[in-house]
C-alpha positions in Angstrom: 162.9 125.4 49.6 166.4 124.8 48.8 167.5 125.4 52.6 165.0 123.2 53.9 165.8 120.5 51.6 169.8 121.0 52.3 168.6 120.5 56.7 166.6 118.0 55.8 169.6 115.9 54.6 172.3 117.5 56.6 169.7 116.0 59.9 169.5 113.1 58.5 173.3 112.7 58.1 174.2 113.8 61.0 171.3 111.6 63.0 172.9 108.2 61.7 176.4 109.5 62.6 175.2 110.1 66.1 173.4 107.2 66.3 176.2 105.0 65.2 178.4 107.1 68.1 175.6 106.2 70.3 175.6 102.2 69.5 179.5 102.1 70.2 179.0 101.2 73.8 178.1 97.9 72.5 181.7 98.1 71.2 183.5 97.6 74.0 182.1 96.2 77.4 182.2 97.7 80.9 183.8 100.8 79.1 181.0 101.3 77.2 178.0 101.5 79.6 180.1 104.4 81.5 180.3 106.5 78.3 176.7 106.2 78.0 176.8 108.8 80.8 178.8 111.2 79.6 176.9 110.7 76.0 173.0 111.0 77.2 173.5 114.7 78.2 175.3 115.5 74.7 172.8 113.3 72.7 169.9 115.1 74.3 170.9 118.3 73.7 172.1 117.8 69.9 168.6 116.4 69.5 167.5 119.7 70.7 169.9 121.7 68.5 169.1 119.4 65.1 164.6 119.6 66.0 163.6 122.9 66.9 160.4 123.2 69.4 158.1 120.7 70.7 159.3 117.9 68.4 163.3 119.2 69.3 162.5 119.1 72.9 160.5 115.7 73.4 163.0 114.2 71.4 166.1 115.0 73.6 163.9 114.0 76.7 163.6 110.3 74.9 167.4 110.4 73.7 168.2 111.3 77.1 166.4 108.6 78.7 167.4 105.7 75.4 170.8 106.4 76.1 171.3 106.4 79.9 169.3 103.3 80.5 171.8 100.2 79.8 170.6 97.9 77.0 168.3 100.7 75.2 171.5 101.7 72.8 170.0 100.0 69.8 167.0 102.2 69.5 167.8 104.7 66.4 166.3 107.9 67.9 167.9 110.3 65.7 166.9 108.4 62.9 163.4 107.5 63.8 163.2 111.5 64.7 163.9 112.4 61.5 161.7 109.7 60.0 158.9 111.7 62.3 159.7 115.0 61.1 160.2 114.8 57.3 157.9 111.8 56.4 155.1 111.1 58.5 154.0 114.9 59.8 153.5 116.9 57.3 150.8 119.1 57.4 147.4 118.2 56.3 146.3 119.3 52.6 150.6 119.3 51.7 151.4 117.1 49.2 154.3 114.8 50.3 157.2 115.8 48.7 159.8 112.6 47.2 163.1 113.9 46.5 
């Protein structure tokens, strides 16, 4: 229980940083749109490597697709992924657990 509590924070840590990495395009214009190529690929595979199966997998598709397509930068998918995973689907007849 320990572990799963220490990944459950360590996701959600490392889901804001790369979100914040992800919303720098914003930072600087023209520059930034053209790293959103190079970012997509990386975002969508961390995804995969932070959500294991199904969830892991649809996830990096949408991070994939929020991040290549100009203007979509502002959507927190890592966040909102780990909102998904730790919040609103756990498993009927398990008690929600509040840290």
């Amino acid at each position: 229980m320990t572990e799963e509590k220490d990944n459950k924070y360590r996701n959600l840590f490392l889901g804001l940083l790369f979100d914040a990495i992800g919303m720098l395009s914003f930072v600087i214009p023209g520059i930034g749109e053209f790293s959103d190529v190079i970012w997509a690929p990386v975002a969508g595979w961390l995804m995969t490597r932070l959500y294991k199966g199904k969830i892991g997998q649809a996830a990096g598709v949408v991070t994939f697709v929020e991040e290549i397509v100009p203007g979509l930068d502002v959507i927190p998918t890592f966040t909102l992924t780990w909102i998904y995973t730790y919040v609103l689907s756990k498993k009927k007849g398990q008690p929600k657990q509040i840290d």
